[in-house]
C-alpha positions, -999 to 999 in steps of 0.1 A, spaced: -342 553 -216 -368 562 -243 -376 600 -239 -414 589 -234 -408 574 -204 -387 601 -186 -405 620 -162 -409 660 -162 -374 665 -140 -353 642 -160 -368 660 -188 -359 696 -174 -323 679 -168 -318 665 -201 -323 699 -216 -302 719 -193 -271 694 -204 -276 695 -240 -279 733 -241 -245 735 -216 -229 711 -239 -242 721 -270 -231 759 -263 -197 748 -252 -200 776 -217 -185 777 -186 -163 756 -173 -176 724 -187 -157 730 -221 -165 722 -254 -175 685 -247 -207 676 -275 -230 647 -268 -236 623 -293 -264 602 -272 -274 608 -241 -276 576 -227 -238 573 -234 -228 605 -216 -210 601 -186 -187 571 -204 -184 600 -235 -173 623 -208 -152 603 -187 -132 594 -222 -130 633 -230 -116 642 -194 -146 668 -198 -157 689 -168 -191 676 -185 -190 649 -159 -189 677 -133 -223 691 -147 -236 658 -148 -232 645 -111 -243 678 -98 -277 672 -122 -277 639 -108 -279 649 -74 -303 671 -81 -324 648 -94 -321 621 -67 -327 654 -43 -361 660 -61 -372 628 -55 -361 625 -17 -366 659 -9 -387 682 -31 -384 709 -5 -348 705 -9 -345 709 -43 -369 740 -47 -345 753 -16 -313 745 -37 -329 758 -73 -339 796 -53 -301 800 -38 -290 788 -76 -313 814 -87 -304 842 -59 -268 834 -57 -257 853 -88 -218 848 -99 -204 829 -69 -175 808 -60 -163 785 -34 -142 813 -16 -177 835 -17 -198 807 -3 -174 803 27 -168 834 38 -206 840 34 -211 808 60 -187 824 79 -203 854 82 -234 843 87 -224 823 114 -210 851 132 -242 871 130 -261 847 149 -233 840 176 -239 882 177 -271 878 186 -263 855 216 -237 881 224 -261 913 226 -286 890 246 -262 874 272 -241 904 277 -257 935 267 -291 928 275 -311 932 243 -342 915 240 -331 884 207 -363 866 199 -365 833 183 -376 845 151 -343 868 148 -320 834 154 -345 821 126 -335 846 105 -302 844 109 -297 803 104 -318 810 76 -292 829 57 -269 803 74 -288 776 56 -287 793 24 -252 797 27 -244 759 35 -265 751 5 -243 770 -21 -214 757 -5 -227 721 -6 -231 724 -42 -201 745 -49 -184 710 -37 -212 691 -57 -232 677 -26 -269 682 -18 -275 687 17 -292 653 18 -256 641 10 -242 662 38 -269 649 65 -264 615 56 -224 617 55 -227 633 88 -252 607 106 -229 583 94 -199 599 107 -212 606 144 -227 568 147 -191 554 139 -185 581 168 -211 576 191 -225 543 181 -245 541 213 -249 580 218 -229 606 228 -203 595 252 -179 627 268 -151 597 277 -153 590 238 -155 627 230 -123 634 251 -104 602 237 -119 601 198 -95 586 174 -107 611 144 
């Protein structure tokens, strides 16, 4: 693709793997790109972690497109994250998850007064947390809805059913 006709994102894209390749970091090694239209063959014949780098810029590219709101959401936990890890990003969910099971807790059995907005809050940081994990493990969380639809219509294919629930092969 000539470089005139990429748009601004692939643009941003293509810089962001040149200067990780170029600079040798992280854990995508010391791969260097001799054209980019050639990379992912280059780096599937290297055995680079390059090709890592490169799906999860792909799917942030196809997440752009689908979902812009997405993709600002994925760049701010990217930018907010700091040094994270898969272990980090679980426990985080983890968490996360129990603070807002707290808050059903302190209103069902302690009588506190939990407004929506404080559940907000809470999924919130529970959303932010499924979105490092989802690309810790390379997936957008477009990737995760759609995997998921698919998974409860094989499931459910004509809605929820509690005979099929109780009896599910999976």
């Amino acid at each position: 693709m000539a470089r005139e006709k990429l748009g601004e994102v692939e643009l941003k894209i293509l810089e962001k793997i040149r200067s990780r390749l170029e600079m040798g970091q992280g854990m995508y090694g010391k791969f260097k790109l001799s054209d980019p239209r050639n990379f992912p063959q280059e780096a599937a014949e290297e055995g680079s972690d390059a090709a890592v780098y490169l799906m999860m810029l792909a799917n942030q590219l196809e997440q752009e497109r689908a979902f812009p709101w997405a993709a600002r959401y994925a760049r701010e936990v990217q930018r907010t994250a700091g040094s994270f890890d898969i272990a980090m990003a679980i426990l985080g969910l983890v968490g996360e998850s129990g603070e807002v099971a707290d808050l059903y807790k302190k209103a069902a059995y302690h009588n506190h007064d939990v407004t929506n907005d404080q559940y907000a809050d809470e999924l919130g940081d529970v959303l932010w947390y499924v979105q490092l994990l989802a690309s810790c493990l390379g997936y957008t969380l477009q990737q995760l809805a759609e995997r998921n639809v698919e998974k409860l219509r094989k499931r459910y294919p004509e809605g929820f059913d509690p005979e099929r629930s109780r009896n599910r092969e999976d």
